[in-house]
C-alpha positions as CSV (number, residue, x, y, z in Angstrom):
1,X,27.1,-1.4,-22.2
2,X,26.9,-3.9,-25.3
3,X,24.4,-6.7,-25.1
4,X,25.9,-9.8,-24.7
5,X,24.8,-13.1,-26.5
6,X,22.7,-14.4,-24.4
7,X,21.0,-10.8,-24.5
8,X,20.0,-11.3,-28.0
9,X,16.7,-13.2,-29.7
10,X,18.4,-16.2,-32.3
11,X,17.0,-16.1,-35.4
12,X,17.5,-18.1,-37.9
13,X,21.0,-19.4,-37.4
14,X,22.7,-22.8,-38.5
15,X,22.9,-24.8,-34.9
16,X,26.3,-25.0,-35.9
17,X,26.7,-21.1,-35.7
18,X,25.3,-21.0,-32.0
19,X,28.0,-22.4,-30.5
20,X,31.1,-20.1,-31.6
21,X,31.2,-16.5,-30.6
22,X,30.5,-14.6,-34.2
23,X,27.1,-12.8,-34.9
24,X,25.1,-10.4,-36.6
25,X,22.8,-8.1,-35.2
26,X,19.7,-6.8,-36.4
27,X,18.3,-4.0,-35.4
28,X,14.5,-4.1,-35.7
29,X,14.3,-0.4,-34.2
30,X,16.3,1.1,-37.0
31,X,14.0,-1.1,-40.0
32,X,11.4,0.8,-38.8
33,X,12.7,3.8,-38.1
34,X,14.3,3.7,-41.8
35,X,10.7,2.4,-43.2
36,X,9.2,5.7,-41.4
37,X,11.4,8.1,-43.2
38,X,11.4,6.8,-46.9
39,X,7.4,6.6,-46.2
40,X,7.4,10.3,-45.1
41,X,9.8,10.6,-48.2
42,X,7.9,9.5,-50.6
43,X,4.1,10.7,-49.9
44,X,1.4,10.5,-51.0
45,X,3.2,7.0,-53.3
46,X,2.8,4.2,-50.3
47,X,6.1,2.3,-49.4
48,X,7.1,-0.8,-50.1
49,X,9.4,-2.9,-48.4
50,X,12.0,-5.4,-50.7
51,X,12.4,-8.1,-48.4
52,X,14.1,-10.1,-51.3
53,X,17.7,-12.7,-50.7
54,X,16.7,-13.0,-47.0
55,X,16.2,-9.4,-46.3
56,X,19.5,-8.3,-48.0
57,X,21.0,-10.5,-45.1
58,X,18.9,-9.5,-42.4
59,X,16.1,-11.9,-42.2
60,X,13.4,-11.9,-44.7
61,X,10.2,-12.3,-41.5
62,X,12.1,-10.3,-38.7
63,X,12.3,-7.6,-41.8
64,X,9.4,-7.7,-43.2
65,X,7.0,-7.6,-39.5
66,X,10.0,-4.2,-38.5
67,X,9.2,-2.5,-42.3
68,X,5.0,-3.1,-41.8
69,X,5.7,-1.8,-38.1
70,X,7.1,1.4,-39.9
71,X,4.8,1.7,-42.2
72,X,5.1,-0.5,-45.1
73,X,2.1,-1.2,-47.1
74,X,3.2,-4.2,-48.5
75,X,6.3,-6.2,-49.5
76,X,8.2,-7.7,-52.6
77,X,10.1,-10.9,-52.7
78,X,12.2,-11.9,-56.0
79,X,11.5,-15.9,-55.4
80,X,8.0,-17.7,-54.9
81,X,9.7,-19.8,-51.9
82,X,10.8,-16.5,-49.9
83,X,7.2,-15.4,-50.2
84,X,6.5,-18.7,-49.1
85,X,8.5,-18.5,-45.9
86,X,7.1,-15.4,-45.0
87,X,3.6,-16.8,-45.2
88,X,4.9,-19.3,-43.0
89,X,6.1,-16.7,-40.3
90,X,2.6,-15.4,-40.3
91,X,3.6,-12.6,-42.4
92,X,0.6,-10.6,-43.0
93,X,0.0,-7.9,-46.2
94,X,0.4,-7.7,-49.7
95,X,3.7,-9.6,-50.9
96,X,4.4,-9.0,-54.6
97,X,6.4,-11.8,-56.6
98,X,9.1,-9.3,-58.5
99,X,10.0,-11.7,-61.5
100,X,7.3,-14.1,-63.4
101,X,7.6,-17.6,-61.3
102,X,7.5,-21.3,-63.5
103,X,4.5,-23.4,-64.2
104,X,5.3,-25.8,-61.2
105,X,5.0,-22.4,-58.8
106,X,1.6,-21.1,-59.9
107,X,-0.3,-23.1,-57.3
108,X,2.4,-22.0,-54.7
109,X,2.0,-18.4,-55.6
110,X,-2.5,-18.5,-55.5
111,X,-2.8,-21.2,-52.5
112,X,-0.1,-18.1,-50.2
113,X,-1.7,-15.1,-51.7
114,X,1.2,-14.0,-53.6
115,X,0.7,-11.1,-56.1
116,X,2.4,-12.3,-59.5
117,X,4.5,-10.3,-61.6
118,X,3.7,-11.8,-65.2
119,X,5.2,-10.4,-68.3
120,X,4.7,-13.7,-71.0
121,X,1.7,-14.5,-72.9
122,X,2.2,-18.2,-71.2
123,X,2.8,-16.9,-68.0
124,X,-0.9,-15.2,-68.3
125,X,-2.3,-18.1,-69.6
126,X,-0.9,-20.3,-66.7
127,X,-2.3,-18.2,-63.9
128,X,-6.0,-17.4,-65.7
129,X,-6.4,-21.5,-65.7
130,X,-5.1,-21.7,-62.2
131,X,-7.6,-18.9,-61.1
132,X,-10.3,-20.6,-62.7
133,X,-9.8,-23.7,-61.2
134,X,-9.7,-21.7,-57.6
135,X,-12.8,-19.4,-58.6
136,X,-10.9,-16.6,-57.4
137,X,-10.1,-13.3,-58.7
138,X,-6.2,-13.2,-59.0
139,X,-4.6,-9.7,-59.0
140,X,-1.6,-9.5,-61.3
141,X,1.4,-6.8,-61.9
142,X,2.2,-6.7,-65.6
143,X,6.6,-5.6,-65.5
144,X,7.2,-3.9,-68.7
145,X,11.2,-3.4,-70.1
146,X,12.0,0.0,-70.7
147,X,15.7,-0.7,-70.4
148,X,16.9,-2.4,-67.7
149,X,16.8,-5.1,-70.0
150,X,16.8,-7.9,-67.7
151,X,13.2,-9.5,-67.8
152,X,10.2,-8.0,-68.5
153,X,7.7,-7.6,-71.3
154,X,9.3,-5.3,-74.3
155,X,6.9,-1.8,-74.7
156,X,5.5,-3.2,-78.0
157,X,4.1,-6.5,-76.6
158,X,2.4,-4.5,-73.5
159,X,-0.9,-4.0,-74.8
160,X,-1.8,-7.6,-76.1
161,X,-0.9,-8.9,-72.8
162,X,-3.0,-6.3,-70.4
163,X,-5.9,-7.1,-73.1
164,X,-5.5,-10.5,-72.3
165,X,-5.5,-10.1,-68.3
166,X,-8.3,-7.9,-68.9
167,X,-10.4,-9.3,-70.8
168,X,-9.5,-12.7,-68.3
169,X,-12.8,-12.5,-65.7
170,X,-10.9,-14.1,-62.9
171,X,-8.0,-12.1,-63.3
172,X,-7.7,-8.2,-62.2
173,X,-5.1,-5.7,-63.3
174,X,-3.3,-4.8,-60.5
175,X,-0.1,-3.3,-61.7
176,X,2.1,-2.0,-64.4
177,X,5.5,-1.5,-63.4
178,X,9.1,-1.0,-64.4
179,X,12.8,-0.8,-63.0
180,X,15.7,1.5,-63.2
181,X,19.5,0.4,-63.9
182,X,21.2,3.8,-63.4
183,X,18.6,5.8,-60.9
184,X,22.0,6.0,-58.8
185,X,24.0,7.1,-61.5
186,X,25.8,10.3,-61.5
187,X,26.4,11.3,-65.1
188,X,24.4,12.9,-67.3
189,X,24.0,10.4,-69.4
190,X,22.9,7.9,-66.7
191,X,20.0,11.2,-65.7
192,X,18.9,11.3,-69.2
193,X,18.3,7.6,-69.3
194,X,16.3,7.2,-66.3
195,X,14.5,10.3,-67.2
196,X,14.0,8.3,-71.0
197,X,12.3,5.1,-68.9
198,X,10.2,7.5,-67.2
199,X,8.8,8.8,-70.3
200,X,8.2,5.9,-72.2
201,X,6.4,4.4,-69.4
202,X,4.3,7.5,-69.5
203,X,3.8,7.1,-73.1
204,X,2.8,3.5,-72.6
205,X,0.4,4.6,-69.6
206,X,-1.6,7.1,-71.9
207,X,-1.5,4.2,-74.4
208,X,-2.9,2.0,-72.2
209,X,-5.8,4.6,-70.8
210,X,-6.7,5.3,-74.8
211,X,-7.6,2.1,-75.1
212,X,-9.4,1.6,-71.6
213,X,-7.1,-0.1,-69.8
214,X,-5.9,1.3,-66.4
215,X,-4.0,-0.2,-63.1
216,X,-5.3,0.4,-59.9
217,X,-0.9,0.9,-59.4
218,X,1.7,2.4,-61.3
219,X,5.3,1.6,-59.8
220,X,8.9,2.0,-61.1
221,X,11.0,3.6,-58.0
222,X,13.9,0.9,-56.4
223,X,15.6,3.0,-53.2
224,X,17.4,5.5,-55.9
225,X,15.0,6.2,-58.3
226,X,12.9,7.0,-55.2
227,X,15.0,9.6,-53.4
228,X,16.6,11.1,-56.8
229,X,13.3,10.9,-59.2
230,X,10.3,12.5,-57.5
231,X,8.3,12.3,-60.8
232,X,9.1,8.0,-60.2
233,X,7.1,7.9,-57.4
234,X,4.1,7.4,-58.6
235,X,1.3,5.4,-56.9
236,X,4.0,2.9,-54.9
237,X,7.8,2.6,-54.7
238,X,9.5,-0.4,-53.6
239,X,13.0,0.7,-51.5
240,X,15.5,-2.2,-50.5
241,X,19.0,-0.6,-49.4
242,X,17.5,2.1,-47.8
243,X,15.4,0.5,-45.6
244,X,18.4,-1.5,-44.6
245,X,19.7,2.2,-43.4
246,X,22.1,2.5,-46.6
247,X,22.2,4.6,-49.7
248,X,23.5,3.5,-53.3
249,X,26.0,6.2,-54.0
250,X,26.7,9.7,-53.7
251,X,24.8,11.0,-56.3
252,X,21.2,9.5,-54.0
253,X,23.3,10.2,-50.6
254,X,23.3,14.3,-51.5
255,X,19.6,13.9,-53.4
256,X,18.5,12.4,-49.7
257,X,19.8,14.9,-47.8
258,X,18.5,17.8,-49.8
259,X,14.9,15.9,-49.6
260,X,15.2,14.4,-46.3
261,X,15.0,17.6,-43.8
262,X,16.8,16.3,-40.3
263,X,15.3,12.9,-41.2
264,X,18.2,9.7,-41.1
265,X,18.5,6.6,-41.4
266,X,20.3,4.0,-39.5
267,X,22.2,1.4,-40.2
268,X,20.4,-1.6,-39.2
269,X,23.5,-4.4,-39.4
270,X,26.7,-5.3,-37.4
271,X,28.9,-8.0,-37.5
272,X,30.6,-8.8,-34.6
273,X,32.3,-11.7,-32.9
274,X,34.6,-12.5,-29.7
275,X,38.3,-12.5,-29.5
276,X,39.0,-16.9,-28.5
277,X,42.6,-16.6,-28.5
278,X,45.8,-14.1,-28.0
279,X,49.5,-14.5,-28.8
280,X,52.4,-12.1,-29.1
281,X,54.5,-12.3,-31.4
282,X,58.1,-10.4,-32.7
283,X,58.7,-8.5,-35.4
284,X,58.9,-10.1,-38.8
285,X,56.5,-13.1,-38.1
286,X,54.2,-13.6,-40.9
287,X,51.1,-14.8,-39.9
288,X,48.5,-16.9,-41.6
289,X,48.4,-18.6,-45.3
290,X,50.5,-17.4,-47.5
291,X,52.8,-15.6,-44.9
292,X,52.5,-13.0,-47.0
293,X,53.2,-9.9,-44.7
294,X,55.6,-9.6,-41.7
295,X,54.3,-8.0,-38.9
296,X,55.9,-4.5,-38.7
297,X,56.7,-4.3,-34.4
298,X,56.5,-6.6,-31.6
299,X,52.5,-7.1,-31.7
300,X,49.8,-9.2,-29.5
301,X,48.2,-10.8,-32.2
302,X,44.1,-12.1,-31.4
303,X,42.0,-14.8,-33.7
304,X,38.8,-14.1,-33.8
305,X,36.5,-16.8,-35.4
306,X,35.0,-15.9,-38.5
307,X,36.5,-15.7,-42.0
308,X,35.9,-16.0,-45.5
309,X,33.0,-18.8,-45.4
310,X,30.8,-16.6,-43.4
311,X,31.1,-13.1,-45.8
312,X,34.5,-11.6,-44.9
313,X,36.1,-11.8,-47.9
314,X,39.9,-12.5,-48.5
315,X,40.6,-9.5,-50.4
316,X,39.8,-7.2,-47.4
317,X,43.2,-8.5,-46.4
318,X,45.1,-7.1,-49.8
319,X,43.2,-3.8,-48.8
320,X,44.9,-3.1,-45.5
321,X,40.8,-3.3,-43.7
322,X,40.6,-3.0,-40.3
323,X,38.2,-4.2,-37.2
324,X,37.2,-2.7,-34.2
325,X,38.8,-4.2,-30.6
326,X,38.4,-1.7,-27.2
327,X,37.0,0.8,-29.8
328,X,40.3,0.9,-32.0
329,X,41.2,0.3,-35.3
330,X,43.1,-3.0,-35.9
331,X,44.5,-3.9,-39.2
332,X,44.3,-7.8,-40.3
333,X,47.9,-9.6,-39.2
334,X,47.1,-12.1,-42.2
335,X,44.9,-13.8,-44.3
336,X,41.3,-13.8,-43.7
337,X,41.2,-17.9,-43.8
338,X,37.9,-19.7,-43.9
339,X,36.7,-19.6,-40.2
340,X,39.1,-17.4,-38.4
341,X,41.0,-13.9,-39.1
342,X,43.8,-12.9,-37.1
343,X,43.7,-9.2,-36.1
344,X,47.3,-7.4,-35.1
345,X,46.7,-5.3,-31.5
346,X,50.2,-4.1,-31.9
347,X,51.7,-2.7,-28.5
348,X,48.0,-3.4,-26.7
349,X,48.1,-6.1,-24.4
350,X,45.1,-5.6,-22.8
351,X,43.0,-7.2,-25.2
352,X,42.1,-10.7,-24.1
353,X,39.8,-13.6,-24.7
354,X,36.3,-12.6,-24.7
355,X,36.9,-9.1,-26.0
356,X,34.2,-7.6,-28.4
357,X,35.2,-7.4,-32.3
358,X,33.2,-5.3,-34.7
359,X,33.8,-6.0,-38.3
360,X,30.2,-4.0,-39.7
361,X,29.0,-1.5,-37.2
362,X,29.7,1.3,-34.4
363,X,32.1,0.8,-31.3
364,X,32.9,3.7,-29.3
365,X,33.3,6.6,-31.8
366,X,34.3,4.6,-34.7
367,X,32.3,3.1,-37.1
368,X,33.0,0.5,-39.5
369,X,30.3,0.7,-42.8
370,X,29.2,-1.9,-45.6
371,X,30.3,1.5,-48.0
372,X,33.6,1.1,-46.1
373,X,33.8,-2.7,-47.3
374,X,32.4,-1.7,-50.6
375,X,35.2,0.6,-51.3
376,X,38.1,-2.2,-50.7
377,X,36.3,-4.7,-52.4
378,X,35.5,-2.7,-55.3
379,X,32.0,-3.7,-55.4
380,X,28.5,-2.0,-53.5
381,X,27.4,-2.4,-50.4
382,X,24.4,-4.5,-51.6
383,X,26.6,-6.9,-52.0
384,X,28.4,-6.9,-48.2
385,X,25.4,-7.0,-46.8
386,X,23.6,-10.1,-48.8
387,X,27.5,-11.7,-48.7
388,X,27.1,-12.4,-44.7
389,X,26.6,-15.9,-45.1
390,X,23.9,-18.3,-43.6
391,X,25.8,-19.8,-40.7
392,X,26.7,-16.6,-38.8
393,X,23.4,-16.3,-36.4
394,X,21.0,-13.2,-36.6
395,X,20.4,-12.1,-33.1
396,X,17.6,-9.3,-32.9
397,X,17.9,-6.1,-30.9
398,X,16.3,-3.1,-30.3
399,X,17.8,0.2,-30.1
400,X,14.9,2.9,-30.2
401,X,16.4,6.3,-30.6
402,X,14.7,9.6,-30.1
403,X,15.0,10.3,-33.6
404,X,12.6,7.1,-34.8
């Protein structure tokens, strides 16, 4: 039997969330479970957890205690203030600061025990004089651009800058490290490129050792460059989606099964709600803004409370999605408005107040994915999963299965 609300540990939600029937739950069983198998994965590189944008949804501190439960040897945030909260949730471990924070932050980043990522001349300048005023040896991760093209230091300037943290007493080389834009890709040409990255950051690496410079880390693997790049592995790799229980593509999907034995991993979001109201209506009533499509047979239609200002976007609407009610498929009867969608139960009219909705997640035999969502959305699932907005509450479950 499904847990009920009042089964479930609130984390985290608006107070205003807590009082309508709409939820998201997290799975802490499968965060571990998924941190397990990409560790297993992966050896002898350790396994780090991305805990960045809340968790991708899920809760930045329930994530990050489930992935160290599983094994994670440490964790990376993209902002100083999410390292910050975890700090604040007595989150233990090594948390790495993924892009290079602003001169107000420095304090923030030393006084938490935040590992910087610095790639500026200025940026190593600000945290040598913080360090100094401490007394403390800071380690630091130096991010070098070998096409992502996003932020990072270019291969060129690499050397001046790890002279410069070097040759800093208080400050230690931790890290060099770089990131993949097309680790998922499935052309040749996207395989050639990664494989390009990897060897000029092996270039830059001998560089580096010629002239007596060496991290105690090497890192470059995100969740795809991981699974499809064994050479990325390196010392560390730092997976986000997949320790969420997802997969960016098909390309990493059919490079993890080859790699990944009988080893799975689990979804560890669903999005659910309640049913708070039924109608029936005839055939040809258009329901919703717009009115835009008549209903096809006499149909029971249900509201459910949730809509567009908590993640479920209008256009899944346009794309004919469905939800899950008694462990059917139900299309959408209209509009997905800001706070409710309307779902029609067609000839059904045993569905009543109170009823379970799934709109991410597993009911019965059917299954409703984030790649599902993806797909009529046009977009990835990285992007259902960090869309599930702040006022729909996380409740925290576990669900240990045999195969954890």
């Amino acid at each position: 039997m499904a847990e009920t609300r009042a089964d479930l540990d609130l984390q985290g939600a608006m107070a205003q969330g807590r009082s309508r029937p709409a939820w998201a739950e997290i799975d802490i069983d499968a965060i571990a479970h998924n941190a397990r198998v990409l560790s297993r994965l992966v050896q002898p590189a350790s396994f780090w957890a991305v805990v960045k944008a809340h968790g991708y949804g899920h809760g930045g501190p329930t994530v990050a205690k489930a992935a160290q439960a599983g094994g994670a040897a440490g964790l990376a945030v993209a902002l100083v203030d999410e390292g910050v909260e975890l700090r604040q949730h007595d989150v233990q471990g090594s948390i790495l600061l993924l892009s290079e924070c602003g001169s107000d932050a420095v304090d923030t980043v030393l006084a938490h025990g935040i590992t910087p990522t610095l790639y500026t001349a200025e940026g190593i300048a600000q945290f040598a004089r913080a360090a100094r005023m401490l007394g403390r040896e800071t380690p630091v991760h130096i991010k070098v651009d070998t096409g992502m093209h996003r932020v990072g230091a270019a291969p060129a300037d690499v050397p001046a800058l790890v002279r410069a943290v070097v040759e800093d007493p208080l400050l230690r080389f931790e890290g060099l490290w770089t990131h993949f834009p097309v680790a998922d890709g499935e052309s040749d040409v996207d395989h050639s490129f990664t494989l390009g990255q990897l060897e000029e950051f092996d270039r830059l690496v001998a560089e580096l050792r010629q002239s007596g410079f060496e991290a105690d880390v090497l890192h470059a693997a995100n969740t795809a460059g991981a699974i499809s790049f064994p050479k990325a592995r390196y010392d560390m790799v730092r997976c986000g989606l997949g320790l969420y229980g997802h997969l960016p593509g098909p390309a990493v999907t059919a490079a993890f099964a080859a790699s990944a034995g009988a080893d799975a991993l689990r979804p560890a979001m669903s999005l659910k709600a309640e049913v708070v109201a039924v109608r029936t209506l005839t055939a040809g009533e258009r329901v919703s803004y717009g009115r835009l499509r008549p209903l096809p047979a006499h149909s029971l239609v249900a509201t459910v409370p949730i809509g567009y200002a908590d993640g479920v976007p209008r256009t899944l609407f346009d794309a004919g999605h469905h939800v899950l009610i008694g462990g059917r498929r139900r299309p959408l009867a209209g509009m997905v408005t800001m706070d409710q969608i309307m779902v029609d139960c067609g000839d059904d009219t045993s569905v009543r107040p109170g009823d379970e909705v799934v709109l991410l997640g597993r009911q019965g035999v059917e299954e409703i994915t984030a790649e599902e969502w993806a797909e009529h959305l046009g977009t990835i699932n990285y992007e259902v999963l960090c869309g599930i907005g702040p006022r729909v509450p996380r409740l925290v479950v576990k669900r240990t299965s045999a195969s954890a």
